[in-house]
C-alpha positions as CSV (number, residue, x, y, z in Angstrom):
1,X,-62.4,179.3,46.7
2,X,-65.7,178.7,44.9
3,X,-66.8,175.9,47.3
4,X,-70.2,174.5,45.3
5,X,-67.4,172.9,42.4
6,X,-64.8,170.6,42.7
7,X,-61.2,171.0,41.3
8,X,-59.8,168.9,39.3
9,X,-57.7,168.3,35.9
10,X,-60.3,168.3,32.5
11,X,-59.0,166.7,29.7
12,X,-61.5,166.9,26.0
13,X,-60.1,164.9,23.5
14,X,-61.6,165.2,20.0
15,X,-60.1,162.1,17.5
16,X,-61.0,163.4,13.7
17,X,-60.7,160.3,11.0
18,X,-60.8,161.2,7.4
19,X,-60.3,159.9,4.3
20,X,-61.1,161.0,0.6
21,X,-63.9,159.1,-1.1
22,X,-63.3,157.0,-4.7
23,X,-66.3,157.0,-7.6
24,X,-67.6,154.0,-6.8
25,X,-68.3,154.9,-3.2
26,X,-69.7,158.5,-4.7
27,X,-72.3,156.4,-7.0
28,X,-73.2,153.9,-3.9
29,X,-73.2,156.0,-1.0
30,X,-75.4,159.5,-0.6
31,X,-73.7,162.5,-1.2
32,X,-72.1,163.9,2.0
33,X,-70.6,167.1,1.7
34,X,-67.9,166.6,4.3
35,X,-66.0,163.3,4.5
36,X,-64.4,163.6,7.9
37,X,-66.4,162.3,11.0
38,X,-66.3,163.3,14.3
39,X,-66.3,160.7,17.2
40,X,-64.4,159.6,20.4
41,X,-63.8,156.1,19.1
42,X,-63.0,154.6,16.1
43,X,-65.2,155.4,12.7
44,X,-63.4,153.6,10.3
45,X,-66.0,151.0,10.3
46,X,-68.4,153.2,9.4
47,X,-66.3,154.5,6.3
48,X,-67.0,151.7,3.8
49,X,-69.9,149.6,3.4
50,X,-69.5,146.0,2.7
51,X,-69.3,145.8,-1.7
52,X,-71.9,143.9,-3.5
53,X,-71.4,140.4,-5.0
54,X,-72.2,141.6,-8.5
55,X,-69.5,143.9,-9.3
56,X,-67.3,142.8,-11.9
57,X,-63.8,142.0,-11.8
58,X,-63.3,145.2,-13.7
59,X,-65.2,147.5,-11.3
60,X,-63.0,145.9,-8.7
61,X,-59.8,145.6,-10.5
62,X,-60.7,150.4,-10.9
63,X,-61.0,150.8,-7.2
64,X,-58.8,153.0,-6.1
65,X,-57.7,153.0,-2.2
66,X,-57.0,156.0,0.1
67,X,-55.4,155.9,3.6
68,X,-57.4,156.8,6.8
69,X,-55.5,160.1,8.2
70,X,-56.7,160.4,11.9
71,X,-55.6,163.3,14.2
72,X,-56.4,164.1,18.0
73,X,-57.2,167.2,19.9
74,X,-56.8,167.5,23.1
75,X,-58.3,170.7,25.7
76,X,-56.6,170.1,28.7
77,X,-57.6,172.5,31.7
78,X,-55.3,171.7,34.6
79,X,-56.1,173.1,38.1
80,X,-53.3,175.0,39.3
81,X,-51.8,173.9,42.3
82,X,-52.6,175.5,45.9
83,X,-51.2,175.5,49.5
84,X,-53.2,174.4,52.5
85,X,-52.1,177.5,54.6
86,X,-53.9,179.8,51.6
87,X,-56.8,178.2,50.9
88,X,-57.3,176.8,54.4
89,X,-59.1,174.1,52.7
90,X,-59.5,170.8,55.5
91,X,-60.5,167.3,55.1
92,X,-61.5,166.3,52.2
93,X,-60.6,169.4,50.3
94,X,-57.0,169.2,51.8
95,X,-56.8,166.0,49.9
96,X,-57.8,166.6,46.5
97,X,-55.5,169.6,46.7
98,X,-52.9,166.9,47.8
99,X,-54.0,164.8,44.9
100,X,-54.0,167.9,42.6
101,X,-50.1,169.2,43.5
102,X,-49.0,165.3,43.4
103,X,-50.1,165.1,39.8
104,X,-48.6,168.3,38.8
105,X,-45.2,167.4,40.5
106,X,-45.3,164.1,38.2
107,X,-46.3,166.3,35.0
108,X,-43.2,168.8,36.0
109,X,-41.1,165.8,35.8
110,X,-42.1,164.4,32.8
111,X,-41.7,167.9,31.4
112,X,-37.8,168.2,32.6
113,X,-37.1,164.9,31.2
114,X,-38.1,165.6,27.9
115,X,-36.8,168.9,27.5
116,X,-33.3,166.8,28.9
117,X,-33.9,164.2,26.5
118,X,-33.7,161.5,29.1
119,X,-33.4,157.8,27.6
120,X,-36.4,156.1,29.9
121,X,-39.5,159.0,31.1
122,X,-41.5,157.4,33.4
123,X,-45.3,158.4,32.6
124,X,-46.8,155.7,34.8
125,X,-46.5,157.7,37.6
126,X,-49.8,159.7,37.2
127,X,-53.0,159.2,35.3
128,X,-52.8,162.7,34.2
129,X,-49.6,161.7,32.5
130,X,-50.4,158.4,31.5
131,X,-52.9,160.1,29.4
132,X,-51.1,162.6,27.9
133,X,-48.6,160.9,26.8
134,X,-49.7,160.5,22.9
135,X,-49.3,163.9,23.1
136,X,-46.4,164.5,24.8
137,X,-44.2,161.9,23.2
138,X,-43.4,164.3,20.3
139,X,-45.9,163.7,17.8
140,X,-47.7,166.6,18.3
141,X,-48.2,170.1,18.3
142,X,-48.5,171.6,22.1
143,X,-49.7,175.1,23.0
144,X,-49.3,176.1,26.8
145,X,-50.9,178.8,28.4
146,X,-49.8,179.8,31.7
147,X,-51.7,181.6,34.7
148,X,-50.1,183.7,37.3
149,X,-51.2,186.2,39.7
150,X,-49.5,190.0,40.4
151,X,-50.4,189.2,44.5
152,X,-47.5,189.0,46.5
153,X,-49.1,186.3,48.8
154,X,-49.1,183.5,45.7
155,X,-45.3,184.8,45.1
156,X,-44.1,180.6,44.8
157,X,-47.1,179.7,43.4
158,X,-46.0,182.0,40.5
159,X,-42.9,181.3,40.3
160,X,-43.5,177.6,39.9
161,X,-45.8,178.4,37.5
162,X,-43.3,180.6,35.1
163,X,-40.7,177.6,36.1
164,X,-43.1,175.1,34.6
165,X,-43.3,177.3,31.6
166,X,-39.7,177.3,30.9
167,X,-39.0,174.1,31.2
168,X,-42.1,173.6,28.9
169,X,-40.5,176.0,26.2
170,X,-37.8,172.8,26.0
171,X,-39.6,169.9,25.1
172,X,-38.9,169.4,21.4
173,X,-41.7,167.7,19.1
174,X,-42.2,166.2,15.8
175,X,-45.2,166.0,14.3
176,X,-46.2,163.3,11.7
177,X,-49.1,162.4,9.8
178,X,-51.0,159.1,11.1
179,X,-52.6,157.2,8.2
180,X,-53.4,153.4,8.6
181,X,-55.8,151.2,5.7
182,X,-58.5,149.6,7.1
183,X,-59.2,145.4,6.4
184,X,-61.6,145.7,3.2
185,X,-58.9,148.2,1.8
186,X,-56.2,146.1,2.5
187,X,-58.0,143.0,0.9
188,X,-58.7,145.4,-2.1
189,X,-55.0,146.2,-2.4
190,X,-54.1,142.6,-2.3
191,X,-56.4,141.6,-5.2
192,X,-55.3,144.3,-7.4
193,X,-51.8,143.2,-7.4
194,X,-52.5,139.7,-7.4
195,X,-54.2,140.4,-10.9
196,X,-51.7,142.2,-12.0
197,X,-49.0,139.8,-11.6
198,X,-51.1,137.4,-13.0
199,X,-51.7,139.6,-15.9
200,X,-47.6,140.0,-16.4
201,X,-47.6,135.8,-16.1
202,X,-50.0,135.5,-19.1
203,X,-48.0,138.1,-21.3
204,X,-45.0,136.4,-20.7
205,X,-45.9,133.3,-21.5
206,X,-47.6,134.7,-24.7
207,X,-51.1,136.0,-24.3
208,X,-54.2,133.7,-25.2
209,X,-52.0,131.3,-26.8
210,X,-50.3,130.2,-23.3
211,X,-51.4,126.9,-23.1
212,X,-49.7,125.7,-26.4
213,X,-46.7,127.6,-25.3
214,X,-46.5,125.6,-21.8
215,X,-46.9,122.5,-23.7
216,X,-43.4,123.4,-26.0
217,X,-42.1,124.5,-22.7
218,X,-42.8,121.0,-21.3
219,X,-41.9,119.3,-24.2
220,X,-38.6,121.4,-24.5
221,X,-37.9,120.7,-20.6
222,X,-38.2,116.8,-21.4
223,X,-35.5,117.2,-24.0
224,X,-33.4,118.7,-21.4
225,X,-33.8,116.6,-18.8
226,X,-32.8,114.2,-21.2
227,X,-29.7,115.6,-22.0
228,X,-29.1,116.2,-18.4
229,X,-29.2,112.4,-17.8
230,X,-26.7,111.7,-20.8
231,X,-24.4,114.6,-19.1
232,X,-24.9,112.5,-15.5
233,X,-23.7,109.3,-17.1
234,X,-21.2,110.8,-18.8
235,X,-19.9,112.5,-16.0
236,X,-20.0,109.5,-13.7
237,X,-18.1,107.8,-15.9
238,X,-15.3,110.3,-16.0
239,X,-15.8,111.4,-11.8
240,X,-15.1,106.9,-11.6
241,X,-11.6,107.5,-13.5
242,X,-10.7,110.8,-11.5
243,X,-11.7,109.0,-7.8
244,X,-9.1,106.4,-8.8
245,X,-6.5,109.1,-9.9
246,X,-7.7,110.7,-6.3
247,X,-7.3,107.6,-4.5
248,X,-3.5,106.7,-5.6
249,X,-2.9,110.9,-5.3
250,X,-4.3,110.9,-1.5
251,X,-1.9,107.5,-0.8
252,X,0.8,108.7,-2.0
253,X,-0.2,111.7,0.3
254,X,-0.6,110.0,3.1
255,X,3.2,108.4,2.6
256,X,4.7,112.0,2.2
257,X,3.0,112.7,5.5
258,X,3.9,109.8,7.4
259,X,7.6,110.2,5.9
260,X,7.2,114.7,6.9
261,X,6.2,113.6,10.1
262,X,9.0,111.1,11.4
263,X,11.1,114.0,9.5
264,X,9.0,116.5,12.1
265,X,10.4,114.2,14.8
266,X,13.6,114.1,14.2
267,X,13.6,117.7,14.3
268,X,12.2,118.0,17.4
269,X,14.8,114.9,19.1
270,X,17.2,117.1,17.6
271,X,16.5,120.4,19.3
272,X,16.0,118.7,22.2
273,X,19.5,117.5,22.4
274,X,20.7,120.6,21.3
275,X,18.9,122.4,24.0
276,X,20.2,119.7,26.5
277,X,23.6,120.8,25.3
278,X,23.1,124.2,25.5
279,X,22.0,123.8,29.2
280,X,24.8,121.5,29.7
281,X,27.5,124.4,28.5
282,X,25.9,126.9,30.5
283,X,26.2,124.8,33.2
284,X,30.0,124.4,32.7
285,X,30.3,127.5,32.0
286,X,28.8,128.9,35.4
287,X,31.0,126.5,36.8
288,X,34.2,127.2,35.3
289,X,33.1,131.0,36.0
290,X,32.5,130.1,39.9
291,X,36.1,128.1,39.9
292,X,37.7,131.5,38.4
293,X,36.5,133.1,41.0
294,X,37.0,131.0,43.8
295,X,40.7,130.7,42.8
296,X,41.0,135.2,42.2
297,X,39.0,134.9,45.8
298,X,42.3,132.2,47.2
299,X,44.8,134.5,45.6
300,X,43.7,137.4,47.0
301,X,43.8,135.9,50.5
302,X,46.9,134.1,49.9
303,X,48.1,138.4,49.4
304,X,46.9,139.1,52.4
305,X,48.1,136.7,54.4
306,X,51.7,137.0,53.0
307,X,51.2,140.5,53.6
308,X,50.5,140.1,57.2
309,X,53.7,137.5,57.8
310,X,55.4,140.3,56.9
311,X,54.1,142.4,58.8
312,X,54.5,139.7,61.7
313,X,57.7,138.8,61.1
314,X,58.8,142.9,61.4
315,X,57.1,142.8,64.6
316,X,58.9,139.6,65.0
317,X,62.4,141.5,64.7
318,X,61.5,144.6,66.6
319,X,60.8,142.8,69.5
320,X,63.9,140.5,69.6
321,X,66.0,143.9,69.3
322,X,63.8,145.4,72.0
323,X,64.4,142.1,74.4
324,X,67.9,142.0,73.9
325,X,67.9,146.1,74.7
326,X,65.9,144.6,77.6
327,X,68.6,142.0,78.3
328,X,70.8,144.7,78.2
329,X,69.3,146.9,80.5
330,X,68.5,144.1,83.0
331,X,72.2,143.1,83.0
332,X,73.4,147.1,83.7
333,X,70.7,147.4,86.3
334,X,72.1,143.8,88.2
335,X,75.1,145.6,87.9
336,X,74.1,148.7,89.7
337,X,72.5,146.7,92.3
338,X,75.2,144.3,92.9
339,X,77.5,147.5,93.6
340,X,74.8,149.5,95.4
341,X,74.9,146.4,98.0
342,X,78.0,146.2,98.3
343,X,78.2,149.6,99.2
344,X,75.4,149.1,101.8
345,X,77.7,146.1,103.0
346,X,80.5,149.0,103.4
347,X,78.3,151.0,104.6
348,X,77.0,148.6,107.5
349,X,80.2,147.6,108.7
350,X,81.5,150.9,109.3
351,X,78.2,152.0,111.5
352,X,78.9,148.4,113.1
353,X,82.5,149.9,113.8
354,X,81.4,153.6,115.4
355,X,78.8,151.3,117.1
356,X,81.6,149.6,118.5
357,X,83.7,152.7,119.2
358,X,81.1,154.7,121.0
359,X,80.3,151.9,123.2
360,X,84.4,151.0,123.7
């Protein structure tokens, strides 16, 4: 690192104005034999001098005007970004190689946004960009030339270098020419077609003689505003008869509307009630339909129930058969029991007689 200069960005911007010269500035001025000048601010005062007051309207009325083309040139000489643990730079030199990266990164970004063709490119971010950025909006021609190094220990410097390059390759311009009139040219413009619509006034209204022609103008516009007057009267006179023909037409509108709208009112009293019997029918209807139902509901029940006396009364009958089988039974089993005692009666008074016997 060449320690006795300090890195930074250059920027050399040349502005070139030109414009080609008329005869009457190549008879007032000396004879240059280029017209463009060279400066960093603007010449185009210098371009004109201020025109004498005795020039005649016709030597002012031949001027003829040329735009002011202007063009820029800008050297740019960036310095190419470095990393601390290279350079070993410390201090203050540590941060203008801060500086120096930061405004690079910004340019990179400004770069990738208009090769993207973002809608809003911020160049405010940097002053390198902020002043570059009449030249790269578009309108301009851009030439880049890259530098990299072969050695292996700047390896990402280069690569973000060829990257930059890419991305620069992108950027899509389109360059126009600037040309702008200065105040006195402007002024001189302004005169010239001022005359020559006065010029086109006096021919139409007939040359030299246009005085006597705007007096039979005035004269003939009299006359007409004289006939105009008898035209107002006369149409007064007939606008009086049509507003009373208006007058009885608009009352006799304004009984046909009275008489459409108690006619609209009707109408609508009318579909109300109709409505109201509309609802009223449904209503029935539901109801009548609910009464259907309720009576198919009692029918079937009533089915059901008969159905189930039926079957009740079947019960009914198989029971009384099986109680008087019961009956039956009962009276054959009293029977049985009525002979099986008196059997045990039999039965007890013969023991009671061998009782008897044994102990005799």
């Amino acid at each position: 690192m060449n320690e006795r200069s300090s890195r930074s960005h250059t920027i050399f911007r040349i502005t070139v104005e030109s414009q080609l010269k008329s005869k009457n500035d190549d008879n007032s001025e000396e004879t240059e034999e280029n017209s463009s000048t060279v400066s960093s601010t603007s010449l185009s005062q210098k371009l004109y001098k201020t025109p004498s007051k005795n020039h005649d309207d016709d030597d002012d009325s031949s001027i003829e005007s040329f735009p002011i083309m202007t063009s820029t040139l800008d050297l740019v000489d960036l310095a190419g970004s470095e990393s601390v643990r290279h350079s070993g730079a410390t201090k203050e030199r540590a941060k203008e190689g801060g500086k120096i990266n930061q405004s690079l990164l910004t340019l990179s970004r400004v770069i990738v946004g208009l090769g993207q063709s973002n809608a809003h490119i911020n160049f405010r971010d940097s002053k390198l960009t902020r002043l570059l950025q009449p030249t790269l909006s578009g309108n301009a021609r851009i030439s880049i030339i890259c530098c990299a190094t072969s050695s292996h220990l700047f390896l990402e410097e280069t690569r973000s270098t060829l990257l930059f390059a890419s991305r620069a390759k992108l950027v899509k311009t389109n360059p126009q020419r600037e040309e702008y009139l200065d105040d006195h040219t402007l002024h001189r413009k302004m005169l010239k077609r001022l005359k020559k619509e006065l010029d086109i006034a006096k021919n139409a209204l007939g040359g030299d003689n246009c005085f006597d022609n705007l007096v039979k103008l005035q004269s003939e516009n009299k006359s007409l505003n004289d006939e105009v007057e008898t035209l107002k009267g006369q149409f007064e006179a007939s606008s009086s008869e049509s507003n009373l023909e208006i007058h009885a037409l608009r009352e006799e509108l304004e009984s046909s509307k009275m008489y459409i709208t108690t006619l609209k009112k009707e109408i609508e009293e009318l579909i109300n009630s109709k409505s109201d019997l509309q609802l009223n029918l449904s209503k029935s209807l539901s109801n009548q339909e609910i009464s259907l139902n309720q009576v198919k509901d009692l029918m079937s029940e009533n089915q059901t129930t008969q159905q189930k006396l039926k079957e009740v009364t079947n019960d009914n009958i198989d029971s009384k058969k099986h109680i008087t089988t019961m009956k039956e039974e009962i009276e054959r089993i009293k029977e049985e029991s009525n002979e099986l005692n008196e059997r045990v009666c039999v039965i007890d008074e013969e023991r009671k007689k061998l009782l008897r016997e044994k102990n005799d």
